[in-house]
N, C-alpha and C positions, 0 to 999 in steps of 0.2 A: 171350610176347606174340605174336598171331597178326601176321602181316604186314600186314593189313587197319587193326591199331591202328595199329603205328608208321608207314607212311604217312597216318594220318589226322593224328598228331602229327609229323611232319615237315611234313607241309602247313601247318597252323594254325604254326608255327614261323616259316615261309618267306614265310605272310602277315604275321603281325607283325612282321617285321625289316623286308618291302617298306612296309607300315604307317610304323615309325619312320622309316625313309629316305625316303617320300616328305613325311611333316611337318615333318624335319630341312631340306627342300629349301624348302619351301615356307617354313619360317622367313628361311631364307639369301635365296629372294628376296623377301621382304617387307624383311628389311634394307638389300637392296640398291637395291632400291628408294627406300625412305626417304632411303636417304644421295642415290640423283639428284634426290630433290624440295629436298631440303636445296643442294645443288648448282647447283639450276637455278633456285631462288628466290635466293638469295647472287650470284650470279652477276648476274641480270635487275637486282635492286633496285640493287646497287651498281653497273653502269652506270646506271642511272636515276636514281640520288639521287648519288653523289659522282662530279663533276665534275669537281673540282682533288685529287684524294689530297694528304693533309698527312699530320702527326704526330698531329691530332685531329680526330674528325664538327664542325662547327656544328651548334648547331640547328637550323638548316630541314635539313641532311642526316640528321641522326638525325630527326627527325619524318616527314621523307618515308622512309628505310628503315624506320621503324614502319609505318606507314601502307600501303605497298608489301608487305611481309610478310603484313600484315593482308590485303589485299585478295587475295594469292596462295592464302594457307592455306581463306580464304574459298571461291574461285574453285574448287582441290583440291577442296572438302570437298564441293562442289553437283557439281560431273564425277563425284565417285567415289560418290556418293548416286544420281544419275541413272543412272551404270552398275548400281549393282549392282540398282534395280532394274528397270531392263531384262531383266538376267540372268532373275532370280527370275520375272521375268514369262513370259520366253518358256522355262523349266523349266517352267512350271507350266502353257502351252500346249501345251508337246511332250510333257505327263504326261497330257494329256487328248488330243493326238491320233490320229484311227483310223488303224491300223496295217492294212498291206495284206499 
C-alpha cells in the first residue's frame, strides 16, 4: 500500500478517536453539570423551605420544596431555551455573514 493510503487511514483514525474523546468530554461535562443544577436547586430550596431541620419535612416544608423545585427546574428550562437559541441564532447570522 502506497504511503498516500496509509496516511489517509492514519488520518481518518486520528479523527475518530479525537471524535470519541471529544463526545466522551462533552458527555462528562453535561454530567457534571447536571449534578451542580441538582446541587444548587437542593441546596437554595432547603434554605428556603426548612427552617427548623427535624427527623421529618411538615407539610408546608414538603409543599414549599415541591413548589421551589418546580419553579427552579421551570426557571432552568426558559435560561437554557433562551440560550440555545440565542446560539442558533447568531450561528445562523455568522453563516450568512460577508467575509472580508
Amino acid at each position: 500500500m502506497s504511503d498516500f493510503f496509509k496516511n489517509a487511514l492514519s488520518n481518518s483514525t486520528d479523527i475518530s478517536r479525537k471524535e470519541k474523546l471529544m463526545d466522551q468530554v462533552r458527555t462528562e461535562l453535561a454530567q457534571a453539570n447536571a449534578q451542580q443544577l441538582m446541587n444548587n436547586m437542593n441546596e437554595r430550596c432547603f434554605k428556603a423551605c426548612v427552617t427548623k431541620p427535624g427527623d421529618s419535612l411538615s407539610s408546608s416544608e414538603q409543599t414549599c420544596l415541591t413548589r421551589c423545585l418546580d419553579r427552579f427546574m421551570e426557571t432552568f428550562n426558559i435560561v437554557s431555551r433562551t440560550y440555545v437559541a440565542r446560539l442558533a441564532k447568531e450561528r445562523s447570522e455568522s453563516d450568512f455573514a460577508p467575509t472580508s
